[in-house]
N, C-alpha and C positions, 0 to 999 in steps of 0.2 A: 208575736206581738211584743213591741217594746213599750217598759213604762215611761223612760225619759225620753225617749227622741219621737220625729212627727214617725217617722217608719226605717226601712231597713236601710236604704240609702240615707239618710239625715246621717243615723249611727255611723254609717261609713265615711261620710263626712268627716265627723268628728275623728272621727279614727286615723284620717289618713292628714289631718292636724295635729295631733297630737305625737304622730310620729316625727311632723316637720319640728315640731318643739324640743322635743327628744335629741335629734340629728346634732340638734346645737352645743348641748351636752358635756363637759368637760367628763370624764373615765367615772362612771357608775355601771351601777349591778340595779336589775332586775329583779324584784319578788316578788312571791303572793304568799297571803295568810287567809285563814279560815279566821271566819267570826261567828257568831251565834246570829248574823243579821247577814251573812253571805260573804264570798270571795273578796278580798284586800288586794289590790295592785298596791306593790311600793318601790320608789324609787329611792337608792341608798350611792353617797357618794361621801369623799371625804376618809382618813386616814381613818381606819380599822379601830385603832385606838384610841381615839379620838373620845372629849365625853359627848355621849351622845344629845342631838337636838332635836326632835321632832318637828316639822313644818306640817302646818295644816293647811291648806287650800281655800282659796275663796269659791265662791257658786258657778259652776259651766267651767271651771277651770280644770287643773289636771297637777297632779306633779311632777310635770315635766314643765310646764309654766307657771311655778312655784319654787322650783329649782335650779331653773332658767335665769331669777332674780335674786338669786342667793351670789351676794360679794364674794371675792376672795377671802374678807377676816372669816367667814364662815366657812364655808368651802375647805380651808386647807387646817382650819385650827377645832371642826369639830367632826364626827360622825354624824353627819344629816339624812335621815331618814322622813320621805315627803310620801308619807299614805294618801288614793286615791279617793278619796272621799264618799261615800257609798251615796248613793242618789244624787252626786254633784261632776260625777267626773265618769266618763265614756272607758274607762279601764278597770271598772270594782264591779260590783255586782250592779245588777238592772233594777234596782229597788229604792222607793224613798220611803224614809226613815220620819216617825212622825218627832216635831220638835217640840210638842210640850211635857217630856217626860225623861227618863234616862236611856233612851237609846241611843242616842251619839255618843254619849257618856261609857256606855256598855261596847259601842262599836269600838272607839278607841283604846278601851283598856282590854278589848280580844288583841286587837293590831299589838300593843306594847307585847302584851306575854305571848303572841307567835313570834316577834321579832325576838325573844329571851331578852326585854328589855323592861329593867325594875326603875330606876329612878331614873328620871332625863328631864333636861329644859324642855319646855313648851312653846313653841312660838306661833301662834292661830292668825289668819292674815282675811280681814271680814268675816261670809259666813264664818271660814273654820277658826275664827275669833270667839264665834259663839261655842262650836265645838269644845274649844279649848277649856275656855271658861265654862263648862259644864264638866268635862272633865276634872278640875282641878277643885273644884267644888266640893266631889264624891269622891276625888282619889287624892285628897291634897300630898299626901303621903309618897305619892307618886310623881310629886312634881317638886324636880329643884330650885328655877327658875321658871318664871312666866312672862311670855313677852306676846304681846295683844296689838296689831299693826291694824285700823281703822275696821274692830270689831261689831259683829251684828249683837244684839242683845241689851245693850247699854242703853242707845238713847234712838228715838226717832228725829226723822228729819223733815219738813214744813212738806205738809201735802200738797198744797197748789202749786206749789217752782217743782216738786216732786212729775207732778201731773202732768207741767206744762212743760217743765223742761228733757223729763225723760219719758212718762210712760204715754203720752197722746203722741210725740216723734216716735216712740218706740212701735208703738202702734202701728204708727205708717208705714213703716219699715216693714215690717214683716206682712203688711199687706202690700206695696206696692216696693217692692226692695229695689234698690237705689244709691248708687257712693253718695251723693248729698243725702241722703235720708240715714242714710250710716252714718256720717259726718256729723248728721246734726244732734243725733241722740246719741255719741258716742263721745261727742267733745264733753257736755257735762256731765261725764263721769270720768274718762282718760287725760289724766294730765299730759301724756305724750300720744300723739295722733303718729306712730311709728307704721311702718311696713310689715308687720309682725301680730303684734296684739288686734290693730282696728283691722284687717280681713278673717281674722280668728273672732275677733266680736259678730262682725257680720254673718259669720258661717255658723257660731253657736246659737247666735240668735234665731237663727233661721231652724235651726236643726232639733232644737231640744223643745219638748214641751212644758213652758215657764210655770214653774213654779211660785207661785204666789205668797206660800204661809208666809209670817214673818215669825223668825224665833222670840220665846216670849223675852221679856225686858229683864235684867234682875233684879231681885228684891232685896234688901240687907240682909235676910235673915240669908238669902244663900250663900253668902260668900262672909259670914261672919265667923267663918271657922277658918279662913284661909291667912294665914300669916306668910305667906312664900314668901321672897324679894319679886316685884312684879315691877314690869313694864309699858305704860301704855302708851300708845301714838298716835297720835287722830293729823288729821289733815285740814288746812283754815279753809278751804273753799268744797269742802266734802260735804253732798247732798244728803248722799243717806244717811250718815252720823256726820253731823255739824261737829264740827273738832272741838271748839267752844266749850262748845254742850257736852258730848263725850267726854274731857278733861274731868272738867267737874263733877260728873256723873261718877266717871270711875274712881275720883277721890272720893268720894262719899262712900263708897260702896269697898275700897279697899284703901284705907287711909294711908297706910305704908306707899303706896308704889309713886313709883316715880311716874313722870308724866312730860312729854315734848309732844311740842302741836310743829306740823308739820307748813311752812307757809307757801300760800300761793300752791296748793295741791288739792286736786279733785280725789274722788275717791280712791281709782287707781294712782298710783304715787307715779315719777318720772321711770319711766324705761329705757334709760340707759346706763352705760359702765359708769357715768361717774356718781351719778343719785347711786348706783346700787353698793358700790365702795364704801360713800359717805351713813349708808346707810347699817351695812353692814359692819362697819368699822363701831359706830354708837351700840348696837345691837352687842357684838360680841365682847365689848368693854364692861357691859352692864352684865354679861353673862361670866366674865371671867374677876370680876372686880369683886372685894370684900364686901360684906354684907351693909346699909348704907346708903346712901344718896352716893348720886354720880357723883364724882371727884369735880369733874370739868366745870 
């Protein structure tokens, strides 16, 4: 019996998707670590020497399409390591992790000390937005930099266009599955309708058993110890965190950081070479730049 997927073919599903992610690949290595919450797939690429970056994965996703969308500024200038996400990703263990407490928090700082890995940038990208920022919360210690790309945790986003525009199409879909029924609840959330992500939506959607919790929101007092240099990026037409909203939410909640709203972007950001360049390029200026407001 599987906890995340509908059964044993769903799982293989995903499995034989996440390979085709993988295939794409520019020269990484393979891992797994032990956690106190089960087995870590991690995907590791990028010069040995490099300071190391951690990427954290959004929900149904993988580190292989999380890594997928890592630019070259990143790619050739850091050590990126993309852990699979324990209850989000078809390569970790088969188990979900409950989100009002510190186990994602405890998940990822096992993943840091089996990789022999003490202090590293954070970069969390939705759910593992939330991740992030729960980690860095309990381990600020532990985080150099933090960069937070349209994170769950911070703000909600208007139920009825939620309702109408994704979970009653989403609905249908997995009951009567369909390219227009994919089309239609996949466009308000993927800013690129590519060859690639929308048949992997399709097939995730289909194959996992959704999970519903929402991560709980934060409150000032949890992130009032956090002084890092941090990064936030929200997206202006993003349903689940309204960019708007988000911006100002994560100023309040961490005065220092910097903050770009991303325009004309749904939740998932653009999926191509040139968005992932542009985006990578901002990403690894903030990561390698003096302590500070962007220069630019």
């Amino acid at each position: 019996m599987t906890t995340l997927f509908r059964d044993a073919a769903a799982r293989a599903t995903v499995e034989a998707a996440y390979e085709k992610f993988r295939e794409r690949l520019p020269e990484h290595e393979s891992l797994r670590v032990s956690t106190r919450h089960g087995e870590t797939h991690v995907l590791a690429a990028g010069p040995k020497d490099g300071p190391p970056l951690v990427v954290v994965h959004g929900a149904l996703a993988s580190s292989a399409h999380v890594m997928g969308e890592m630019g070259p500024a990143l790619r050739e200038r850091f050590r990126v390591y993309a852990p699979d996400v324990i209850g989000q990703s078809v390569m970790s263990a088969d188990v979900r992790l409950p989100v009002d407490g510190p186990a994602y928090a405890e998940w990822l700082t096992d993943v840091l000390d089996g990789l022999g890995l003490g202090r590293v940038h954070l970069f969390g990208v939705s759910w593992g937005g939330y991740v992030a920022r729960s980690f860095a919360q309990r381990s600020p210690d532990r985080v150099d930099r933090l960069v937070l790309l349209v994170p769950a945790g911070f703000v909600g986003g208007p139920v009825w266009k939620g309702l109408t525009k994704v979970g009653i199409p989403l609905a249908m879909y997995r009951a009567f599955p369909s390219e227009a029924r994919l089309r239609r609840f996949a466009s308000a959330i993927l800013s690129t309708l590519d060859d690639e992500w929308l048949p992997y939506m399709g097939e995730a959607f289909l194959a996992y058993k959704l999970d519903m919790r929402i991560p709980p929101l934060a409150k000032p007092e949890d992130l009032a110890g956090f002084d890092r240099p941090t990064l936030v990026i929200g997206a202006s037409d993003d349903l689940s965190f309204p960019g708007a909203a988000l911006l100002e939410r994560a100023k309040a909640l961490i005065p220092h950081a910097e903050t770009e709203l991303l325009e004309d972007c749904k939740h998932s950001p653009p999926t191509n070479d040139a968005f992932r360049a542009k985006l990578a390029e901002r990403i690894a200026r903030f990561l390698r730049s003096p302590s500070g407001p962007d220069p630019s």
